[in-house]
C-alpha positions as CSV (number, residue, x, y, z in Angstrom):
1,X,-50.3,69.3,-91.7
2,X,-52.1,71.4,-94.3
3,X,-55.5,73.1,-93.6
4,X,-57.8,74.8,-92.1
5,X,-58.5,78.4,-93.4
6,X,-60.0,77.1,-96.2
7,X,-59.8,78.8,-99.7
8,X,-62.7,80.7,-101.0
9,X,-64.4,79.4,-104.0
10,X,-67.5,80.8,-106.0
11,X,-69.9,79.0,-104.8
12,X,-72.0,81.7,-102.3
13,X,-74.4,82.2,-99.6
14,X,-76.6,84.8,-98.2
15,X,-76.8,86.2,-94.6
16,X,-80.0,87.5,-92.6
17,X,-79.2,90.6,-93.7
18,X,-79.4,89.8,-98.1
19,X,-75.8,90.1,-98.4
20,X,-73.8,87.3,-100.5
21,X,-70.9,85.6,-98.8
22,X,-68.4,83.5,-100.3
23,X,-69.0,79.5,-100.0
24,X,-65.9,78.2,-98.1
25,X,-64.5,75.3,-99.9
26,X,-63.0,71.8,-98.1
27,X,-61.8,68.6,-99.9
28,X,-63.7,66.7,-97.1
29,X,-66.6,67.8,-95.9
30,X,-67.6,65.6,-92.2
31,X,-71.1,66.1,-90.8
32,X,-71.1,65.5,-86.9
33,X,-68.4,66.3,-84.3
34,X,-69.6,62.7,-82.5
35,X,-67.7,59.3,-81.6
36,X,-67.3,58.7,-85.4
37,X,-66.8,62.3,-86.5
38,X,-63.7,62.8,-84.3
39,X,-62.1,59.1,-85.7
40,X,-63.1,60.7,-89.0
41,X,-60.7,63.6,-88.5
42,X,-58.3,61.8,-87.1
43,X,-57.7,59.7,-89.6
44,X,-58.1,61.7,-92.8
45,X,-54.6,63.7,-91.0
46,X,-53.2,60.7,-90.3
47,X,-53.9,59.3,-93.7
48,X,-54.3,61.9,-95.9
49,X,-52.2,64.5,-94.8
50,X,-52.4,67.0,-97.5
51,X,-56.6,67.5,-97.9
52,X,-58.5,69.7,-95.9
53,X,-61.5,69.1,-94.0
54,X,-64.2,70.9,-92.1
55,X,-67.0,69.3,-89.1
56,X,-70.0,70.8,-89.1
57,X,-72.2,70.1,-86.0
58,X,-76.0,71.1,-85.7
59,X,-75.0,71.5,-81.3
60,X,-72.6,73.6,-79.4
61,X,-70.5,71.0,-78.4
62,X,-68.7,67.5,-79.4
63,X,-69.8,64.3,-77.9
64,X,-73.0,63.5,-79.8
65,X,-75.0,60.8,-78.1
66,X,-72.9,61.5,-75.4
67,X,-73.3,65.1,-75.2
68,X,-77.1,64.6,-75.7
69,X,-78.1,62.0,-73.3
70,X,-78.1,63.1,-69.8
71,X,-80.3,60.9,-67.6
72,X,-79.0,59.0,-64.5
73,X,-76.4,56.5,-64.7
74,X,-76.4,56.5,-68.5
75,X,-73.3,54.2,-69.9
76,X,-71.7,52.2,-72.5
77,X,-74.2,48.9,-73.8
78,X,-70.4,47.9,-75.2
79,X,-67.5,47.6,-73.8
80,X,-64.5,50.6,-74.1
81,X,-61.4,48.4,-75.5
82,X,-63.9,48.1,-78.6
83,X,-66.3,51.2,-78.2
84,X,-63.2,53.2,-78.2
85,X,-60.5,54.3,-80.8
86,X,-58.5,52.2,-82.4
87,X,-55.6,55.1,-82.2
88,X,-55.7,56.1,-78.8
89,X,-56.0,53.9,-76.0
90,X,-58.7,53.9,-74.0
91,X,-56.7,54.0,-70.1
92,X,-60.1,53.9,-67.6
93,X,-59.9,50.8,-65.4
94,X,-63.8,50.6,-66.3
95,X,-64.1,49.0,-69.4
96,X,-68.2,49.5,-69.0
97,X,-68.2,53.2,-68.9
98,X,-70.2,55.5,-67.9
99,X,-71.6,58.6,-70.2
100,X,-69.6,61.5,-68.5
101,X,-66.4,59.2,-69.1
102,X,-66.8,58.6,-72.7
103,X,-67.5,62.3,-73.0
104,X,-64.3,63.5,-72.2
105,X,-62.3,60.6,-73.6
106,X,-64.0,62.0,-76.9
107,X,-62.9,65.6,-76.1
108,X,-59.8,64.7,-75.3
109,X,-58.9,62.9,-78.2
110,X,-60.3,65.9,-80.3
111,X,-58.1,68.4,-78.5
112,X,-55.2,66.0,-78.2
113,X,-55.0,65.6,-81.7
114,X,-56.0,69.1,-82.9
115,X,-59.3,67.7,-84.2
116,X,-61.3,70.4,-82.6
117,X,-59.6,73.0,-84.7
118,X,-61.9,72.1,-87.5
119,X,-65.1,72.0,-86.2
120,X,-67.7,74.7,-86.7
121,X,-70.3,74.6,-84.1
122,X,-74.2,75.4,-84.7
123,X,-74.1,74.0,-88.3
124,X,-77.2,72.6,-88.7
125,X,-77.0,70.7,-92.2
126,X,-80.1,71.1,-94.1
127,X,-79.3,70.4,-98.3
128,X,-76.4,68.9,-100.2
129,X,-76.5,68.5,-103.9
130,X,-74.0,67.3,-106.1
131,X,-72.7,68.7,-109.6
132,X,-71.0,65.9,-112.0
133,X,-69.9,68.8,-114.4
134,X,-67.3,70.2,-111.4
135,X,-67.2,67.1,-109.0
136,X,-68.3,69.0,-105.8
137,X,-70.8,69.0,-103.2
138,X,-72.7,71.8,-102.2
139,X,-73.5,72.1,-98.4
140,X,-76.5,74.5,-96.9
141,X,-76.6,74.8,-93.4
142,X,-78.5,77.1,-91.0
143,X,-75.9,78.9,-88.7
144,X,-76.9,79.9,-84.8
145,X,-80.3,80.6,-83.6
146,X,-80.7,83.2,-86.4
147,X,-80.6,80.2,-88.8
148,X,-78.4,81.9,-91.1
149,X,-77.9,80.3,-93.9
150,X,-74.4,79.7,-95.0
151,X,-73.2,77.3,-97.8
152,X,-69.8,75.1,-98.5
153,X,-68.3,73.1,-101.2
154,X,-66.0,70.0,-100.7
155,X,-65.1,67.5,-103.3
156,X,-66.3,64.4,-100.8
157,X,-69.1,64.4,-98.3
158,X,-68.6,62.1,-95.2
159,X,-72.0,61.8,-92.9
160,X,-71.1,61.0,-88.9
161,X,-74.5,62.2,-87.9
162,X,-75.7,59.1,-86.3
163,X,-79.0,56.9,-86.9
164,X,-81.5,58.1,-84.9
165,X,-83.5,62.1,-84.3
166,X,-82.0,64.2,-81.8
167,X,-85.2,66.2,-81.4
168,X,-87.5,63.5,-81.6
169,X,-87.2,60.2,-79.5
170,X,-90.0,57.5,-80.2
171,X,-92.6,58.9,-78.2
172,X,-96.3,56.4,-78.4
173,X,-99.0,58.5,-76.9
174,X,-100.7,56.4,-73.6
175,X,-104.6,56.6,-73.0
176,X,-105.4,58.9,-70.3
177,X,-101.8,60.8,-70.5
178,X,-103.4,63.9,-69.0
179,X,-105.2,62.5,-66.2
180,X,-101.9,61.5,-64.7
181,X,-100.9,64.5,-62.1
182,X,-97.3,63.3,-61.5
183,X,-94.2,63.8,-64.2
184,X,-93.9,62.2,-67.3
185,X,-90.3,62.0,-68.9
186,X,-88.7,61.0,-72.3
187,X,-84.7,59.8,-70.9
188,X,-83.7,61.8,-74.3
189,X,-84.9,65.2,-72.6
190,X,-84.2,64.5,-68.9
191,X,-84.7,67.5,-66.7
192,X,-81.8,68.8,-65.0
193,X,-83.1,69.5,-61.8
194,X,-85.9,66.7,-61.2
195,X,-85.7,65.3,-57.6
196,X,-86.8,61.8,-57.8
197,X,-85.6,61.2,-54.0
198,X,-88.0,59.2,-52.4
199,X,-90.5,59.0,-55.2
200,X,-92.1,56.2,-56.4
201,X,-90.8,55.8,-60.3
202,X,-92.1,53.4,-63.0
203,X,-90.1,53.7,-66.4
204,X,-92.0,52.2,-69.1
205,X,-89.5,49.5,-71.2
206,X,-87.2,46.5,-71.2
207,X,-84.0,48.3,-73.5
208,X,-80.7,49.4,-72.6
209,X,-82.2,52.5,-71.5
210,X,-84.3,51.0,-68.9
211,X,-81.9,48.8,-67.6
212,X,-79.8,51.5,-67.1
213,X,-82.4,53.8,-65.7
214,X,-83.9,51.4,-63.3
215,X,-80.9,50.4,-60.4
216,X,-79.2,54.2,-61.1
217,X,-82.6,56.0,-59.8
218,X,-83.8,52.6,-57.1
219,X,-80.5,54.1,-55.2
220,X,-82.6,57.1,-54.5
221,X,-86.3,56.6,-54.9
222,X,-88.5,55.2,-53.0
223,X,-89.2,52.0,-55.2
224,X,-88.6,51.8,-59.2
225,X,-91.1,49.0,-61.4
226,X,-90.0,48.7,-64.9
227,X,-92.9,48.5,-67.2
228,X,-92.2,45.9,-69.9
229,X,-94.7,44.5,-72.5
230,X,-92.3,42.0,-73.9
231,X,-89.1,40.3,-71.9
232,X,-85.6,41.6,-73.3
233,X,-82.1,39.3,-72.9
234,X,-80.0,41.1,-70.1
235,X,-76.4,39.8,-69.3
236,X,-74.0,40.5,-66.7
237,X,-70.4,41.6,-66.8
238,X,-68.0,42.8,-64.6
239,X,-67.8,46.8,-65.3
240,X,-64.1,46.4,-64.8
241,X,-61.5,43.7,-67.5
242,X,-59.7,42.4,-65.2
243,X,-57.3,41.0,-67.9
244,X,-57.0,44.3,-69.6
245,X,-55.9,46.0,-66.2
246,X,-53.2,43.5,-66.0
247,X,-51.9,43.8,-69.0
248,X,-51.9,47.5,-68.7
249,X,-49.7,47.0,-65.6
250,X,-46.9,45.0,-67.0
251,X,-47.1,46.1,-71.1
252,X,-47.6,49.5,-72.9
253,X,-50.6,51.0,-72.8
254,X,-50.7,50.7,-76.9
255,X,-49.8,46.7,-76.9
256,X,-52.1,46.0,-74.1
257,X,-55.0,47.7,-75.6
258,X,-54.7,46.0,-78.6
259,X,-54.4,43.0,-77.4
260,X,-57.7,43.6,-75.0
261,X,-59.3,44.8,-78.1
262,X,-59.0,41.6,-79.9
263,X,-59.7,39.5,-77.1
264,X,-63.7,41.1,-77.0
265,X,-63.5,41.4,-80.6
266,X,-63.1,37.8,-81.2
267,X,-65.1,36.3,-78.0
268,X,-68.0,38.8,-79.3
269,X,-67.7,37.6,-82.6
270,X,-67.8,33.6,-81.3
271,X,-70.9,34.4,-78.9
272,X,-72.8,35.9,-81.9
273,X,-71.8,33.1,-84.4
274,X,-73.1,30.7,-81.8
275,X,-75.7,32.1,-80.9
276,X,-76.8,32.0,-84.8
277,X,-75.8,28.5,-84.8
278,X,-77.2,27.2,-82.0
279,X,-79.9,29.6,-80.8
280,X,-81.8,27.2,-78.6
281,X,-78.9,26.6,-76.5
282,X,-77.6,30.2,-76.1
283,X,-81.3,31.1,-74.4
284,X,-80.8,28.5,-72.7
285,X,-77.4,29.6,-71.1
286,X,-78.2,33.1,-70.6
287,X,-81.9,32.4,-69.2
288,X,-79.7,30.3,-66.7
289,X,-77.7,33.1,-66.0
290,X,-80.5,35.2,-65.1
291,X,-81.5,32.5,-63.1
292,X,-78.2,32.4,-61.1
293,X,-78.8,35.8,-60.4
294,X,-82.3,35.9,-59.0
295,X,-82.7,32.0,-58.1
296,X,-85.3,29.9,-59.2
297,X,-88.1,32.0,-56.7
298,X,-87.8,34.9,-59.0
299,X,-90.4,34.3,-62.1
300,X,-87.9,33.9,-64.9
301,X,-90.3,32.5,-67.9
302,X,-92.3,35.3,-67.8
303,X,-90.1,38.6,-67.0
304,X,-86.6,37.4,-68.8
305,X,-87.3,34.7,-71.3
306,X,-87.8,36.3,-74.9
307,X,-89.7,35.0,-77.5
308,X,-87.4,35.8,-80.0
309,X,-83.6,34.3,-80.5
310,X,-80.2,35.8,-79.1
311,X,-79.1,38.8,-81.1
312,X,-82.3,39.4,-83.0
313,X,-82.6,42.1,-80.9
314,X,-79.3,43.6,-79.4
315,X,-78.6,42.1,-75.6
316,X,-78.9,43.9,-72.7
317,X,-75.4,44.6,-70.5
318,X,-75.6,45.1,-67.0
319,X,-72.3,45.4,-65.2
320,X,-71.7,44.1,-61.8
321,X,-74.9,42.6,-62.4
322,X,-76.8,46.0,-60.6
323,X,-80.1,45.2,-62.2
324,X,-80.4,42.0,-60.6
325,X,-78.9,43.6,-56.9
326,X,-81.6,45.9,-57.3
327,X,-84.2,43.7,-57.3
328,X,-82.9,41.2,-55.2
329,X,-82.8,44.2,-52.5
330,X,-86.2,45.3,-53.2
331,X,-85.6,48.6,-54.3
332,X,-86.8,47.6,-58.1
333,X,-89.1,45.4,-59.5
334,X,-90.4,44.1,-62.8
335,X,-93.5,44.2,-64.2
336,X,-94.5,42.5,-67.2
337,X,-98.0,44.0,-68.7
338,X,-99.7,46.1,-71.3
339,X,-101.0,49.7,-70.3
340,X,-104.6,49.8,-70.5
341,X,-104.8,53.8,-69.5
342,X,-103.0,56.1,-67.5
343,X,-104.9,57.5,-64.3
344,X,-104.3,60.5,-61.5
345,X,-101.8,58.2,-59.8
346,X,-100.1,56.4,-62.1
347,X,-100.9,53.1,-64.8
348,X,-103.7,50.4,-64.7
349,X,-102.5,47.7,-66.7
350,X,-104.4,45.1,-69.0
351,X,-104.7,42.4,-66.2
352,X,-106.6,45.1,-63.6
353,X,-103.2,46.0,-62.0
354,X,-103.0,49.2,-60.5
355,X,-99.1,50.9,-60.4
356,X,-98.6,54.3,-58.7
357,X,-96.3,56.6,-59.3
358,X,-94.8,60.1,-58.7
359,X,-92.5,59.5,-62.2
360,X,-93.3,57.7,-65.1
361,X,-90.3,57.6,-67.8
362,X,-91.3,56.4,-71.0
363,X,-87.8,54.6,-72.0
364,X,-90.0,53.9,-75.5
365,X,-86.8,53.7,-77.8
366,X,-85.2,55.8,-80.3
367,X,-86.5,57.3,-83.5
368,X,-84.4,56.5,-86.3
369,X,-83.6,58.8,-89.4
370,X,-81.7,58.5,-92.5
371,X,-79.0,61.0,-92.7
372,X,-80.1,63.6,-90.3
373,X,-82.8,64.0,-92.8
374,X,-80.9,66.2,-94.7
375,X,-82.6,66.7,-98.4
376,X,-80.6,65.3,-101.7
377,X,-79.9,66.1,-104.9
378,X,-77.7,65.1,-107.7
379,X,-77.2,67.2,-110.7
380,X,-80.5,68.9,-109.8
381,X,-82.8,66.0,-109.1
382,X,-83.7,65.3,-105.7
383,X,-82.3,61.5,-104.6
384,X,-84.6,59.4,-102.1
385,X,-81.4,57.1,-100.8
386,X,-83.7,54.8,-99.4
387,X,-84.1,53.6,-102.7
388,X,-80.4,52.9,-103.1
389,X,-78.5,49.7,-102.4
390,X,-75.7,49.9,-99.5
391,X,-71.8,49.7,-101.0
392,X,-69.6,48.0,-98.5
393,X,-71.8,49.1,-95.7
394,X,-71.0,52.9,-95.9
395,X,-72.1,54.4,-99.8
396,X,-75.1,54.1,-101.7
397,X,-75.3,53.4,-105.3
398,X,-75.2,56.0,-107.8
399,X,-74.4,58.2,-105.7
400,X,-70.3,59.8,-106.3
401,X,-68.1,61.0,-103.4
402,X,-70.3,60.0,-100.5
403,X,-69.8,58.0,-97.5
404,X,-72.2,57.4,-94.4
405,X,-70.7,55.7,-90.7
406,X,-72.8,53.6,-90.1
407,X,-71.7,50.7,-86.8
408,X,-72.2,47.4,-86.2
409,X,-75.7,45.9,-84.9
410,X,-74.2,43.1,-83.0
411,X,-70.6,44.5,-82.0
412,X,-69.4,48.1,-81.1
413,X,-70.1,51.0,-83.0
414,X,-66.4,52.2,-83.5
415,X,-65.4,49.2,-84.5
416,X,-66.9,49.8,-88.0
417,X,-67.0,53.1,-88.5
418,X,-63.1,53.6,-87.9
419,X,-62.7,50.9,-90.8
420,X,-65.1,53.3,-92.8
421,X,-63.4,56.6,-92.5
422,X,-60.0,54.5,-93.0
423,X,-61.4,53.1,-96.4
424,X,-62.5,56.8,-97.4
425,X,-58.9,57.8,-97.0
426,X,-58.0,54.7,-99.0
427,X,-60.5,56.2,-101.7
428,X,-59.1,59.7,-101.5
429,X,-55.5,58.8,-102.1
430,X,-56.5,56.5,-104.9
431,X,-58.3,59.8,-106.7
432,X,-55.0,61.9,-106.1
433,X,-52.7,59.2,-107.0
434,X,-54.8,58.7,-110.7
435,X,-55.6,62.2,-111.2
436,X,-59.6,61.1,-111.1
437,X,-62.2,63.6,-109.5
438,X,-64.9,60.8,-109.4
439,X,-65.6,57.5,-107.6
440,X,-69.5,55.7,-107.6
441,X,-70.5,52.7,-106.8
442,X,-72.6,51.1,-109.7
443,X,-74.7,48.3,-108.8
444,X,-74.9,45.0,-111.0
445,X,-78.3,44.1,-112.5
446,X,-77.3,40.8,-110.2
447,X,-77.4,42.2,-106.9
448,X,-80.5,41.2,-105.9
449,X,-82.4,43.8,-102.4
450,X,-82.5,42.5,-99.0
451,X,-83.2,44.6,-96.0
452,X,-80.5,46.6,-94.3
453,X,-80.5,45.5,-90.9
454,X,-81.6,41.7,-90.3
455,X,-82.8,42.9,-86.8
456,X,-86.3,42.3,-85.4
457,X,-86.1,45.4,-82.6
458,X,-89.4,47.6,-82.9
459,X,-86.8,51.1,-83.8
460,X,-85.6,49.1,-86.8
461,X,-88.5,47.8,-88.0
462,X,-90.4,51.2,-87.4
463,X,-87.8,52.8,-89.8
464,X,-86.9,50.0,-92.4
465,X,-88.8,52.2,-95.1
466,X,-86.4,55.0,-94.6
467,X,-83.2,52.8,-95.0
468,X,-81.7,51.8,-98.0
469,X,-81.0,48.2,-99.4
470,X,-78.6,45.7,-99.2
471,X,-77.4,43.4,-101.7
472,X,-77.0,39.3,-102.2
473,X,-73.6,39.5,-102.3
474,X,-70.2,41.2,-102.2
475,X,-69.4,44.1,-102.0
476,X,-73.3,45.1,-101.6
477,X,-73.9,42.7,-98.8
478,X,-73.7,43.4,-94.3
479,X,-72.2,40.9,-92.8
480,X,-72.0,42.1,-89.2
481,X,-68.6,40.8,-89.0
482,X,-65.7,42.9,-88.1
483,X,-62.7,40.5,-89.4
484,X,-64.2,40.3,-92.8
485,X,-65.3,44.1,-93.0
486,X,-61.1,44.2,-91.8
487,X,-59.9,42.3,-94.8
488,X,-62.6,43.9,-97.6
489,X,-61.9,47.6,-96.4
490,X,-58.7,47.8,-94.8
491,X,-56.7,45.2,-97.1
492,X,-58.7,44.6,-100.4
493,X,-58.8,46.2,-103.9
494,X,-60.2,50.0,-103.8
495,X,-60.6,49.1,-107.8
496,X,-62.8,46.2,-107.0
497,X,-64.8,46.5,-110.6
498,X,-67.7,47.8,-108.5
499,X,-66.5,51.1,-108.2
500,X,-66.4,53.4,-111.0
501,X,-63.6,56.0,-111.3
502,X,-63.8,59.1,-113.5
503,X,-62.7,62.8,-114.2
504,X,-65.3,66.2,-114.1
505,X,-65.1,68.2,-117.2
506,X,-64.6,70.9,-114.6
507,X,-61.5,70.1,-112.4
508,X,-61.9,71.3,-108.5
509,X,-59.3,69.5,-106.7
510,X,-57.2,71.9,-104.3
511,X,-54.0,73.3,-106.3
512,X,-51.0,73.2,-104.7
513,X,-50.4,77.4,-104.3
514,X,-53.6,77.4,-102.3
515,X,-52.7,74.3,-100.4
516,X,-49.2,76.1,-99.8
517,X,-51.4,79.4,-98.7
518,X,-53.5,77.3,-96.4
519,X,-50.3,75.6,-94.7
520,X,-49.0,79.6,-94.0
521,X,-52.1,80.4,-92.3
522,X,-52.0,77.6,-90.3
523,X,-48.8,78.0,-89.1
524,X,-49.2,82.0,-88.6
């Protein structure tokens, strides 16, 4: 495989100390060493052997989300048969994993597959702007603490940075905040060495945060309340497929992954297609479900019956149902309530309740960015993308060479971001093969703008300024749905008439003595 010492092209940069250095120069340029930037490396050497890639990622170390996030008993909300990599099995008897497992599965599959040769750590992406005349991004980043500035060039730009802030989680701020004399914690910055033993805990929120939070920390503290203002749908499921680890026993791993994969693939593709269908009767089942759980004691109408339908928010996951142990035991409870202030010793809600606590964790949600907030330009004018309408879920109109992962809202992230980075390489082998430079998605005068996510969730609708547009209609148009997203990217026309293909006056595809340069390296 060719790559990685990457030619030096003119393109330059300068160091702390004034002095120019030489812009290193990548035909593929990823952003992110996280769950989608490793499948992205993987599959532009699987598929397109002969172009040469760099990661840059703003940390110190690959995992992403699952680097970041360390509070207790943090986990999968999907399941791993889909949540994992379509190339490399995933071999856990937990198909509901938990944060430390994922982890190294994603290390793994970066060292197995020489993925983490490529990555350049402490990258923190802050520019890119794009030249027509030489069909080439340029890429600023700040290097180590020092924030050195350092600059690349790569003829496509692929973002796997995520959706949401890594320094900034949604973060409200309560009445009476300082009056409280016990600990307040975001989950997105958890202490290491807080000691919740025997404390009594209230985390404030009804998401898959929460639900996670709450049985992990009732196993040691002395009670947990979660705080919710508004109910949230929670299902159970067994953390282990049973099915899966019996086909594993009597089939190759590869063939019984597969065939696991499908099976949730297409029974999460059903519930969701039902649920649209026939909303009413989907609450209905998995109100009854809670129900099953708790008995018909427990106040189900008021602390797990939404307002809203199935899947206009995502569903909860529990597995093994340890929510619902948890408060059967009486080591959790729920509370549903608005804050009306904080006090010394913990919340007084709207209806004159009075909760104590030692803890309070504000599981408040995510805060969602476009792109890392990384500043645009084309041919010197700075782009807002939000302004843009969405190609096939992954590029934005107008703009050349660029491609955002970006996973699915009702399904598992991978799933659509591995058909992403596959369709990139699709892209890339159709420039080579026509001698083009160029590819853009133009938008018809048709297309008429919807919002990018039909989701009601308060982090979605918080952010839908930020996001760009979808269209009316093909290709421009998010379906959600992982068998058509199969056929459009994996199987159908690259030359669609959307796309526009074109040579730069200035030529800055990789010649073949410097691709034969790079290979010696490599092997030396």
């Amino acid at each position: 495989m060719a790559d990685q010492a990457a030619h030096l092209e003119h393109a330059s940069g300068t160091s702390a100390a004034g002095t120019e250095t030489p812009a290193e120069h990548y035909d593929v340029l990823i952003v992110g060493a996280g769950l989608s930037g490793i499948g992205a490396g993987y599959h532009l050497q699987a598929n397109c052997p002969n172009r040469t890639y760099v990661i840059l990622e703003g940390r110190e170390a690959i995992g992403g989300t699952w680097d970041l996030f360390r509070y207790p008993g943090i986990r999968s909300d999907s399941d791993m048969y889909t949540l994992g990599y379509s190339f490399r099995p995933w071999t856990d008897p937990k198909a509901i994993a938990d944060g430390p497992s994922i982890l190294r599965y994603v290390r793994e599959t970066a060292s197995e597959y020489g993925i983490d040769r490529h990555i350049r750590f402490r990258h923190h992406v802050k520019r890119v702007s794009w030249s027509s005349e030489e069909a080439r991004w340029t890429v600023e980043a700040e290097r180590g603490p020092e924030k050195e500035l350092v600059r690349f060039t790569c003829n496509f730009l692929l973002m796997c940075s995520g959706y949401y802030n890594y320094a900034e989680g949604h973060r409200p701020e309560f009445p009476g905040e300082a009056r409280f004399q016990g600990t307040i914690i975001h989950p997105q910055f958890w202490p290491e060495n807080l000691d919740y033993a025997n404390k009594r805990v209230v985390v404030i929120g009804s998401g898959a945060t929460a639900v996670t939070l709450v049985p992990e920390m009732a196993r040691k503290a002395a009670h947990v309340t979660m705080l919710q203002r508004s109910p949230t749908y929670v299902v159970s499921r067994p953390a282990e497929d049973f099915i899966a680890n019996g086909l594993r026993r009597i089939l190759p791993a590869k063939l019984a992954y597969a065939i696991t994969r499908w099976k949730n693939v297409l029974f999460g593709m059903f519930f969701y297609a039902l649920a649209r269908k026939r909303p009413a009767g989907v609450k209905k089942f998995l109100v009854g479900m809670v129900r099953d759980q708790l008995g018909d004691g427990y106040d189900i109408a008021t602390h797990f019956t939404p307002s809203y339908n199935p899947w206009d928010q995502r569903i909860c996951l529990v597995p093994d149902a340890d929510l619902f142990t948890a408060l059967k035991q009486g080591q959790a409870s729920v509370v549903t309530d608005h804050i009306e202030t904080f006090t010394e010793k913990g919340l007084k809600l709207r209806s004159g309740q009075d909760l104590e606590a030692d803890v309070i964790v504000t599981a408040t949600g995510l805060k969602l960015q476009l792109l890392s907030d990384i500043e645009f330009s084309l041919d010197g004018e700075q782009r807002d993308l939000s302004k843009t309408v969405c190609y096939k879920g992954m590029m934005f109109s107008g703009v050349p060479n660029f491609a955002y992962s970006f996973g699915y809202t009702n399904a598992s992230w991978t799933l659509k971001v591995d058909l992403t980075s596959g369709y990139v390489c699709r892209l890339l082998n159709r420039l080579e093969r026509n001698g083009d430079t160029t590819c853009t998605p133009r938008r018809a005068p048709n297309v008429e703008e919807q919002p990018f996510l039909d989701f009601s969730s308060s982090y979605v609708q918080r952010a839908a300024h930020l996001l760009p547009k979808q269209g009316s209609k093909r290709p421009w148009r998010l379906y959600q749905n992982y068998v058509l997203d199969l056929f459009m990217l994996r199987f159908g026309e690259v030359d669609d008439g959307t796309m526009e293909f074109s040579r730069a006056p200035k030529q800055t595809t990789l010649e073949e003595p410097q691709r034969e340069a790079t290979s010696k390296r490599e092997a030396a």
